[in-house]
C-alpha positions as CSV (number, residue, x, y, z in Angstrom):
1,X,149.2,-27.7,161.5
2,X,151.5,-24.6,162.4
3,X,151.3,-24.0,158.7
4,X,147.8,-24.1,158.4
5,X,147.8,-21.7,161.3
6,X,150.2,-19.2,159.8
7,X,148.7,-19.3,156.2
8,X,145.7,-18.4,157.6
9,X,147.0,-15.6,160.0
10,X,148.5,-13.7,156.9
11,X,145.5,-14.2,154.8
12,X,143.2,-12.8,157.7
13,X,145.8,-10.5,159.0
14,X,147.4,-9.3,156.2
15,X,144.6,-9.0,153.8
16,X,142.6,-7.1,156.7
17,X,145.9,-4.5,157.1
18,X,145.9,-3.7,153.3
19,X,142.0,-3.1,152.9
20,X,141.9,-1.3,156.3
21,X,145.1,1.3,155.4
22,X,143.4,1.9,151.7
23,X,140.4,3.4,153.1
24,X,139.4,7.1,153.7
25,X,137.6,6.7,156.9
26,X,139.4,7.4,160.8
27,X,139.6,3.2,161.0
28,X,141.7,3.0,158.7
29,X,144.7,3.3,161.7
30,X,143.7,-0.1,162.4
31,X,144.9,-1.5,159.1
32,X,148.4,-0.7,160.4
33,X,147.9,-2.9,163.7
34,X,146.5,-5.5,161.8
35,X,149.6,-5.8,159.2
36,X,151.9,-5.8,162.7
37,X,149.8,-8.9,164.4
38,X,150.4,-10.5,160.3
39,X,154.0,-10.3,160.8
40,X,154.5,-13.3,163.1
41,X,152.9,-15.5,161.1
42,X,154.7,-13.9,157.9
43,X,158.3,-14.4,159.5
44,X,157.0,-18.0,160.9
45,X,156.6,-19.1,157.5
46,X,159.9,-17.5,155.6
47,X,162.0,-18.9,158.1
48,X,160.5,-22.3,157.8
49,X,161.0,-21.9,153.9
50,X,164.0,-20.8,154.1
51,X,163.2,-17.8,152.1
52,X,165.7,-15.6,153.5
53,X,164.8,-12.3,151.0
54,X,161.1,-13.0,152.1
55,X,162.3,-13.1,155.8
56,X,164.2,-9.8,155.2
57,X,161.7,-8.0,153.6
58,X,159.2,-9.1,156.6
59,X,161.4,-7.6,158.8
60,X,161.1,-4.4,157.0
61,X,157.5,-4.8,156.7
62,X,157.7,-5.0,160.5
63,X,159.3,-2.1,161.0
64,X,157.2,-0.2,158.6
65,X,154.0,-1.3,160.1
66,X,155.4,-0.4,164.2
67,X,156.1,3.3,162.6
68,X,152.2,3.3,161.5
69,X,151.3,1.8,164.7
70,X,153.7,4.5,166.4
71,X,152.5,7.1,164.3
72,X,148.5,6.7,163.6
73,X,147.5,5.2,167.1
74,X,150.1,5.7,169.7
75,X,151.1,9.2,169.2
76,X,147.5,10.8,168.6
77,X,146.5,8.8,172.0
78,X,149.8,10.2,173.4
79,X,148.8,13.5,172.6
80,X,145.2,13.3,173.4
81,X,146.1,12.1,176.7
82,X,148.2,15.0,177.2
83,X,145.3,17.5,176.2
84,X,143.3,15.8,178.8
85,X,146.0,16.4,181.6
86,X,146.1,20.1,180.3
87,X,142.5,20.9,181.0
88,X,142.2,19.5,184.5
């Protein structure tokens, strides 16, 4: 069942992430949240495996999604926040 689960999660997840960051439109910072919530499942399921180049190259993923999250959505809300502060 926990494989059903996490095949499912990286088809939703990581299918959603890749269509989401190819498109032109403000969403598509979103597509990089999505690919991070697909990791879990992603490591979940290279670990079972025992695919340990698939585990590695989830980690990376991992890490390269968290610098889109870190980049796209937290730093403009950082900043935008900040803005807001300034003009009170």
């Amino acid at each position: 069942m926990a494989e059903i689960i996490a095949q499912t999660g990286i088809f939703i997840f990581g299918g959603l992430s890749i269509w989401l960051v190819g498109r032109t439109e403000s969403w598509r910072k979103w597509g990089f949240l999505a690919g991070l919530i697909s990791q879990p499942f992603f490591l979940y399921t290279a670990y079972q495996h025992k695919q340990i180049g698939l585990f590695l190259i989830g980690l990376w993923y991992t890490y390269s999604w968290v610098q889109g999250v870190y980049n796209y959505i937290y730093t403009p809300y950082k900043l935008n926040k900040q803005k807001a502060g300034n003009n009170e």
